[in-house]
C-alpha positions in Angstrom: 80.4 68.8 134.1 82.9 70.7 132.3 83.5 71.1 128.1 86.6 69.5 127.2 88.5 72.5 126.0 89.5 70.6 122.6 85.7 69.6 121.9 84.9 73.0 122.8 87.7 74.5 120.3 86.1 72.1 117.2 82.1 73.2 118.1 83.5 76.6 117.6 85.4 76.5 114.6 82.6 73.8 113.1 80.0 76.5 114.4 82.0 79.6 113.1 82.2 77.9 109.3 78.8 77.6 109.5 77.9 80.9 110.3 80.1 82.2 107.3 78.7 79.5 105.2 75.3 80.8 105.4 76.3 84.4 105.3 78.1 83.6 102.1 74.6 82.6 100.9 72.6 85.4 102.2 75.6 87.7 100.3 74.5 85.8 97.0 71.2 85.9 96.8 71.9 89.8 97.5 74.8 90.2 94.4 72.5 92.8 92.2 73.2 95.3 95.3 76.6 96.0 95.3 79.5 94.9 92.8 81.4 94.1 96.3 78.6 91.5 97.2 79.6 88.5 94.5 83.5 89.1 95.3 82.5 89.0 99.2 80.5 85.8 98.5 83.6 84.0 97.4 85.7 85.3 100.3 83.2 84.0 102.4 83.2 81.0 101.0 86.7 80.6 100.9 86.9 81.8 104.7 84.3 79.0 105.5 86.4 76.4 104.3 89.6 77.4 105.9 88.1 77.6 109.2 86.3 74.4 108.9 89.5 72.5 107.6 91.4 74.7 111.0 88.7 72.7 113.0 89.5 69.4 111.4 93.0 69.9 111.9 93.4 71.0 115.6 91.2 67.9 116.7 93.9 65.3 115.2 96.9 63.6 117.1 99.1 62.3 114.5 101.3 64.5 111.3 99.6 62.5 108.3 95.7 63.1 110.1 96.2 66.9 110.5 98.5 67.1 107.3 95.0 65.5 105.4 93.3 68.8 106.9 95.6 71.3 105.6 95.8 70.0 102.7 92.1 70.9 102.9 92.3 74.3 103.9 94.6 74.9 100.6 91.5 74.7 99.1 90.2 77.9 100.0 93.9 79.4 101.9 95.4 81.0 98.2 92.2 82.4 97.1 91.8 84.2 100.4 94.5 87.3 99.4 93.4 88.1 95.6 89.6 88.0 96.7 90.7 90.6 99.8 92.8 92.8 97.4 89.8 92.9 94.7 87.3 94.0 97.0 90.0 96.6 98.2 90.0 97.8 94.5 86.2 97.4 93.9 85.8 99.8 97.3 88.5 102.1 96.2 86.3 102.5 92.6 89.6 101.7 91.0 89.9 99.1 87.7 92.1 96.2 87.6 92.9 93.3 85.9 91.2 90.7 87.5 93.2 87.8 86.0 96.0 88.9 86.9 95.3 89.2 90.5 94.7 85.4 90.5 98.0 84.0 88.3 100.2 83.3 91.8 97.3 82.4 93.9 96.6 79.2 91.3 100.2 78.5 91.4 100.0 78.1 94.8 96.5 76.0 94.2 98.3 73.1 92.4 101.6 73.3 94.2 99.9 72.9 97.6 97.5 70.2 96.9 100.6 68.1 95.2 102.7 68.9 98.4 102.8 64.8 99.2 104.1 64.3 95.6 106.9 67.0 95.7 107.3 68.2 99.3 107.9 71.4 97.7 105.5 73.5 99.6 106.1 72.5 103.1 109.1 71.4 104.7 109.8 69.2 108.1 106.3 68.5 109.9 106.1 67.9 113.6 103.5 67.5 116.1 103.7 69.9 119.1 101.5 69.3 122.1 100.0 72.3 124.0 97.7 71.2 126.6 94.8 69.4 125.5 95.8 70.9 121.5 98.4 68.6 119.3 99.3 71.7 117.3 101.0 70.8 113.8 104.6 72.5 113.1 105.9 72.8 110.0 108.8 74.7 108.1 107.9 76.2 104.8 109.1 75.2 101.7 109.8 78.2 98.9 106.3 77.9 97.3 105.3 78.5 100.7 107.4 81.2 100.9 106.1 82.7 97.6 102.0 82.1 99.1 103.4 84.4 102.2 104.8 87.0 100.0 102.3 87.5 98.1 99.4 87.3 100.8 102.2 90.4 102.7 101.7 92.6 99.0 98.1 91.7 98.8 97.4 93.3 102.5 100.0 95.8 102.4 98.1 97.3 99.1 95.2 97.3 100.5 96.0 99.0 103.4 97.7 101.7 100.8 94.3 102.0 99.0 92.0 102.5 102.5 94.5 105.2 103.5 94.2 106.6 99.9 90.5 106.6 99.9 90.5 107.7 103.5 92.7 111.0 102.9 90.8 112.0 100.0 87.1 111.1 101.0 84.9 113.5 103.5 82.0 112.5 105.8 80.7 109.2 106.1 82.7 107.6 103.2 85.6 108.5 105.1 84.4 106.9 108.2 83.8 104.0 105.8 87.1 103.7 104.6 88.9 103.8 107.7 86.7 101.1 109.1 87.8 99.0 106.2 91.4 100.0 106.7 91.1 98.8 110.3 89.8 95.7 109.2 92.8 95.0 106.7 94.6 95.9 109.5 93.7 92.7 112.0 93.7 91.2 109.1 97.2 91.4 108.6 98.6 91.2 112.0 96.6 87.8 112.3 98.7 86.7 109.1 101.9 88.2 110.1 102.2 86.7 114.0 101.3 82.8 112.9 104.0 83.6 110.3 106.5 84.7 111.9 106.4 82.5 115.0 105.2 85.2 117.1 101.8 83.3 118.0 103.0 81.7 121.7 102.7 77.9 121.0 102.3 78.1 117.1 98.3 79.0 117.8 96.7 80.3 114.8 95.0 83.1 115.4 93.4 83.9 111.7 90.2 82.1 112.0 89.4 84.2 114.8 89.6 87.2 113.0 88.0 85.7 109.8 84.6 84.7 112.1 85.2 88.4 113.4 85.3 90.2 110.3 83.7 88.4 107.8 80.7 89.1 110.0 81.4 92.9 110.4 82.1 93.6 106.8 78.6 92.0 105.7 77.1 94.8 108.1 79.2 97.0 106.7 78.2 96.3 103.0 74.1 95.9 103.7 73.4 97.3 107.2 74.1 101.2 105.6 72.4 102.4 102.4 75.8 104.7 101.2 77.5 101.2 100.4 74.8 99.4 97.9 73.6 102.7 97.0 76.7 104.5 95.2 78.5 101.4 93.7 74.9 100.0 92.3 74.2 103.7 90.4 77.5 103.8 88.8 77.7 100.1 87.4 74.4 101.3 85.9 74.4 104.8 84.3 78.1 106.6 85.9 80.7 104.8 83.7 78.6 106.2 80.1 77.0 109.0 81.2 77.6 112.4 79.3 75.3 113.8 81.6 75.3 115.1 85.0 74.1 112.5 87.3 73.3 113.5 91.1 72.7 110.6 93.9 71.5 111.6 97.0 70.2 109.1 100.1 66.2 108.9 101.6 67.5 111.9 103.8 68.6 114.1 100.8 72.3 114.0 102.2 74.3 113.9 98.5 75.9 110.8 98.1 78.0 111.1 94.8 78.5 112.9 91.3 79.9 112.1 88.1 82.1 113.8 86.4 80.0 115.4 83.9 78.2 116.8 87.1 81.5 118.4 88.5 81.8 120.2 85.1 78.5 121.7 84.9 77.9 122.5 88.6 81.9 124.4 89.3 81.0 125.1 93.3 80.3 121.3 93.5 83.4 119.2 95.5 84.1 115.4 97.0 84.4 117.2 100.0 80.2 118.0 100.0 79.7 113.7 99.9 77.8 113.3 102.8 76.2 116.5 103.2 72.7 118.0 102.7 71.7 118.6 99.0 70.4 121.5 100.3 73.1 122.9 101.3 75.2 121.7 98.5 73.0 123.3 95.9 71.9 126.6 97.2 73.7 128.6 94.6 71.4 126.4 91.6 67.7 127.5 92.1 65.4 124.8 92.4 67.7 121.9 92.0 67.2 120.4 95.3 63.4 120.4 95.1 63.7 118.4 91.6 66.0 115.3 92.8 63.4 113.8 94.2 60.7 115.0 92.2 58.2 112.3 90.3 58.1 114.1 87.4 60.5 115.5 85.0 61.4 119.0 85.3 63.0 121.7 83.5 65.3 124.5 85.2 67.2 126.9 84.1 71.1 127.3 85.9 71.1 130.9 85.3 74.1 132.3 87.4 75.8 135.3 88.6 78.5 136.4 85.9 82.1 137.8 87.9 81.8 134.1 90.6 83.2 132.1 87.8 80.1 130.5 86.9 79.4 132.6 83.6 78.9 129.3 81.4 75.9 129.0 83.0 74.4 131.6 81.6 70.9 130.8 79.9 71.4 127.4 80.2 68.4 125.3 80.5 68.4 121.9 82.1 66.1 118.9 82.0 65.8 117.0 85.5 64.7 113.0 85.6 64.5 111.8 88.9 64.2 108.0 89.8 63.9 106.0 93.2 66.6 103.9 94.0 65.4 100.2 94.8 66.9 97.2 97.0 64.7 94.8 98.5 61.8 96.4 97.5 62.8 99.7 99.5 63.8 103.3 98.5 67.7 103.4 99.2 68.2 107.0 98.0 67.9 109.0 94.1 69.4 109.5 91.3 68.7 112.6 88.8 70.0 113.2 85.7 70.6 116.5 84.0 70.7 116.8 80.4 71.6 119.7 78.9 68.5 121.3 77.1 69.7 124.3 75.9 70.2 123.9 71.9 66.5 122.4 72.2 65.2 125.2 74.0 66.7 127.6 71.6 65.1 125.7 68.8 61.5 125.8 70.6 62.1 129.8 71.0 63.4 129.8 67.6 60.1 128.0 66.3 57.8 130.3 68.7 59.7 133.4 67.4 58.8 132.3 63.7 55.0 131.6 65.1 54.8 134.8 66.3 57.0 137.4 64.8 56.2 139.3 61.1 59.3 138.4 59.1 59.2 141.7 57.5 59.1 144.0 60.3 60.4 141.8 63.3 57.5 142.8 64.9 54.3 140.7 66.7 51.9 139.1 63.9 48.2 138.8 64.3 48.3 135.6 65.8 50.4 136.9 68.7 48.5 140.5 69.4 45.0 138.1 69.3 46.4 136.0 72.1 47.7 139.2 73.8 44.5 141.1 73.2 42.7 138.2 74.6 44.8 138.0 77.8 44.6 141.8 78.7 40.7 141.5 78.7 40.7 139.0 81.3 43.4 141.2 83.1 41.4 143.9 82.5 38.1 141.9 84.2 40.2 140.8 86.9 41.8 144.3 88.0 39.5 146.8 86.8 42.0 148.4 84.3 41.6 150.0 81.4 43.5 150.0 78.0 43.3 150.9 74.3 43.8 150.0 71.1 45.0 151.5 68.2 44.7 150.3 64.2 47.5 152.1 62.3 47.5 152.0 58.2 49.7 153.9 55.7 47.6 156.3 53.5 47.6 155.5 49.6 50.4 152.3 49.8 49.2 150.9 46.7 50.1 154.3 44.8 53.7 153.8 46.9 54.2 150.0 45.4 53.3 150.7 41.9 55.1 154.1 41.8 58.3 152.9 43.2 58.1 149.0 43.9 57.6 146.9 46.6 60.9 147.1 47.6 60.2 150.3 48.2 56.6 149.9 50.2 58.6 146.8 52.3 61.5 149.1 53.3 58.4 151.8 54.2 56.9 149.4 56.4 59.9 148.5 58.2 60.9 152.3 58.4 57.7 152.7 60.2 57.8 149.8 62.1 60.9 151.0 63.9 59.8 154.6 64.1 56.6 153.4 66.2 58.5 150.7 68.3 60.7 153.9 69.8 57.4 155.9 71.2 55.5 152.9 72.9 56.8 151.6 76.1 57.8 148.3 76.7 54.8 146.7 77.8 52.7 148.1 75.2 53.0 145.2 72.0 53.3 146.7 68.6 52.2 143.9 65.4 52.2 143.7 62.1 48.1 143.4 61.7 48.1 142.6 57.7 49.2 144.0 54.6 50.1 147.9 55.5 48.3 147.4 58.8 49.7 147.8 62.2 48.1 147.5 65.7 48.9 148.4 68.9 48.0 147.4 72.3 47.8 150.1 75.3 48.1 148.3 78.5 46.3 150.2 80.9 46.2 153.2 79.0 42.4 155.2 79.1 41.3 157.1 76.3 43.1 160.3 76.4 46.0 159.4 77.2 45.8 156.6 74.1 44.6 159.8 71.9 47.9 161.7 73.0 49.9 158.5 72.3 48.1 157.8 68.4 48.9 162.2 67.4 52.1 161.8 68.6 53.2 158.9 66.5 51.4 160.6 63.5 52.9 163.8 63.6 55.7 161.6 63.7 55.5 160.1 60.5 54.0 163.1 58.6 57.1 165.5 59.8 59.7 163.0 58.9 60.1 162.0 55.5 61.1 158.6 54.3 64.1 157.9 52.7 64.5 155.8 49.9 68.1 155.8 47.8 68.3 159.0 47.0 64.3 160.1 47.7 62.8 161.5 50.5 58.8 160.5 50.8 56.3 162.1 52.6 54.1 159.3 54.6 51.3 160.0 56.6 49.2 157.2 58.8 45.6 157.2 59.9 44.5 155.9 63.0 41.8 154.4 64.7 41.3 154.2 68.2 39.2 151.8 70.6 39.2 151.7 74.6 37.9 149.4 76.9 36.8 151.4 79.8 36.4 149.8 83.6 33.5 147.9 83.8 33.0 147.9 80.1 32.7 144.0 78.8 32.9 144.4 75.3 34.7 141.1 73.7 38.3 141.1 71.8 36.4 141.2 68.4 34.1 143.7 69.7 36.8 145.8 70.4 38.7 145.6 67.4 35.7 146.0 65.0 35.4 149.6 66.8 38.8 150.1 66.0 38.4 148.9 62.8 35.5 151.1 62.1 37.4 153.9 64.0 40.3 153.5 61.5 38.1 153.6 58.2 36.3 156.6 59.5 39.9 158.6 60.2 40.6 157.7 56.1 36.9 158.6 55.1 37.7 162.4 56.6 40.9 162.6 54.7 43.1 160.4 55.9 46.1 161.5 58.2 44.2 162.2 61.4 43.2 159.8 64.5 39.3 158.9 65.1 37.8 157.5 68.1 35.8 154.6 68.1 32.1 155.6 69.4 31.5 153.6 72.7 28.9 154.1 75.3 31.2 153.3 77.9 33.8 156.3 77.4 34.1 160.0 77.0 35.2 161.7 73.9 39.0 162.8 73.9 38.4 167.4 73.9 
């Protein structure tokens, strides 16, 4: 027993509107995924309809039965362009009026349903018979004409935006725009050959192609990750973000950028859409490793000056990272970079007041305890020795009521600077208290500490002060403390000794250095 070819032709159609139908409902209840999917839903819609009414049509014998059935498929026929051309534009990331996509297409609406009333849509009708098909002929009137013309612009553009997007996209978006542009494509030769009688036997071939590509195209827009993924991240955060935002998939491949990230990032390009992050951001240290990172992280974008990259320089950067979710499944990230830099200033502005003696511009106490405590441990940890020395100017009160303490600041801050030039950088000068200073030796033993202390005051005693016009003769005593290898003695421990070093240097006379006695250490010759 065979189908009856006709019969055959109406399950498919029936079966093929069906199909689209349910799509079309599958593509809804997925809208929050992609701005596309809503816009798609109504094509599909619209598609459904069209081929059912085609299968209506084709299984009639009279002009006034299949006449009924495209009056049908007007329902859904003029919506059919706009809805192709917005999702063009919604692909493409490209604004447009929607309204005014849809002004002709409702023109056509009312014109085409009140065809019987004014016949000025459609022209002569007459059955042709093909076979087993009574296929209906008609001439079009100029409404008609004008629902043609503008269903010709509406491919045509879209064609002219895949190519666009094609010639400027790289990797897998450009694979995905010539896909699309393919599909426009069929889509417009299955217009153009029904149109322009160039269909053998007036057979409409757009249904076929509408079954066809309505089913590839929802593949396309939910099968891969880089089309829900992108569109759904800038709807949310691209179009008001000031700051750099970064989307990359599961597989760390980078799927977009704003603008704002272009600017900070200068080697960063369309062309690196598609490829690894890791690649992409080798010049910015530890960028890649904080894209996908749970927690927020702070780097710092510090680049080579003389590649062009300069205003990076001691920039600092906070990262957020955040999973991308569809369906209850990871789709890729997105990070954002704010720019951090006037805040970390202000926190090492705040810190430098914590810990620096406005007077001197030297450490405070607070700072050489913390230090002091530190190098103990150190010292524990890597059997080291070092030293410390307690520094005070001799008779300061006779300086401040003599000449005022203008004068005793400026002599502290005169001698500030004169020590700062004889210890080495790793050694931490501070401001203890009052006329006080204190120094800490980093893995310095005691004679060479006891070399260090005579130096500076010979130093001071050999180089008179000047103040206006006066020269004054400062001298320093100095005590001197060392924590031997093996020695445990605490950080208070230690600088009690110095202490009591220190008051013992001014109970000889001042102007000398005394050693702190400590059963640990050998006496300096």
């Amino acid at each position: 027993m065979t189908l009856d070819p006709l019969l055959g032709a109406r399950l498919f159609f029936i079966a093929a509107s069906l199909f689209l139908g349910i799509l079309a409902v599958i593509c809804y209840q997925r809208r929050n995924e992609s701005p596309q999917a809503l816009t798609f839903c109504f094509l599909l819609v619209a598609s459904a309809l069209y081929v059912f009414g085609y299968s209506g049509q084709i299984a009639q014998t009279t002009v006034p039965q299949a006449y009924r059935w495209v009056l049908f498929q007007g329902l859904a026929t003029p919506w059919l362009y706009p809805l192709w051309l917005l999702i063009a534009f919604q692909h493409n990331r490209r604004k447009v009026p929607v309204p005014a996509l849809f002004v002709i297409p409702a023109i056509v609406f009312v014109l085409r349903l009140t065809d019987p009333w004014h016949g000025l849509f459609f022209g002569s009708k007459v059955m042709v018979v093909h076979g087993p098909f009574h296929i209906l002929s008609m001439s079009y009137g100029p409404f008609c004409i004008l629902q043609n013309i503008y269903a010709l612009a509406a491919y045509l553009l879209s064609i002219w935006l895949y190519a666009n997007s094609v010639s400027k996209s790289a990797g897998f978006y450009r694979r995905q725009s010539l896909l699309m542009l393919i599909f426009t494509i069929i889509v417009l030769v299955s217009y153009i050959f029904p149109v322009f009688g160039l269909i053998p036997h007036d057979i409409n071939i757009s249904p076929f192609s509408m079954v066809l590509i309505g089913g590839v195209y929802f593949y396309a827009l939910f099968g891969f990750g880089s089309f829900n993924t992108v569109p759904l991240t800038r709807r949310l955060i691209f179009s008001s973000m000031r700051d750099a935002v970064l989307v990359v998939d599961t597989n760390l491949r980078l799927l977009d950028f704003n603008p704002a990230a272009q600017n900070l990032l200068p080697t960063l390009e369309q062309k690196h859409i598609g490829q690894p992050a890791l690649q992409v951001f080798a010049p910015y240290d530890g960028l890649t490793e904080s894209l996908t990172s749970p927690e927020t992280t702070e780097i710092n974008l510090t680049m080579a000056t003389g590649l062009g990259w300069s205003q990076l320089q001691d920039r600092s950067f906070e990262v957020r990272s955040f999973p991308l979710i569809a369906r209850n499944r990871i789709i890729g990230y997105a990070a954002i970079l704010a720019d951090m830099t006037a805040q970390t200033l202000l926190r090492e502005q705040l810190r430098l007041h914590a810990e620096t003696d406005p007077l001197t511009g030297i450490a405070n106490r607070r700072l050489f305890d913390q230090a002091l405590e530190r190098e103990c441990k150190r010292s524990d940890r890597f059997n080291m020795p070092f030293s410390l020395l307690m520094i005070d100017v001799d008779h300061f009160k006779r300086i401040n009521d003599k000449f005022g303490h203008p004068a005793g600041d400026e002599v502290l801050r005169t001698l500030a600077r004169r020590i700062r030039e004889r210890v080495r950088e790793s050694d931490l000068l501070a401001r203890y208290g009052g006329e006080e200073f204190a120094i800490l030796l980093v893995e310095t033993p005691l004679e060479q500490a006891y070399i260090l202390a005579e130096h500076i005051r010979a130093a001071v005693q050999d180089e008179p002060f000047v103040l206006s016009t006066m020269q004054l003769p400062v001298t320093v005593s100095i005590g001197l403390a060392t924590r031997a290898p093996g020695d445990l003695t605490s950080p208070v421990a230690l600088m009690k000794q110095a202490d009591l070093a220190l008051y013992q240097a001014k109970a000889h006379g001042r102007n000398q250095t005394a050693v702190a006695q400590n059963p640990h250490q050998t006496q300096p010759a």
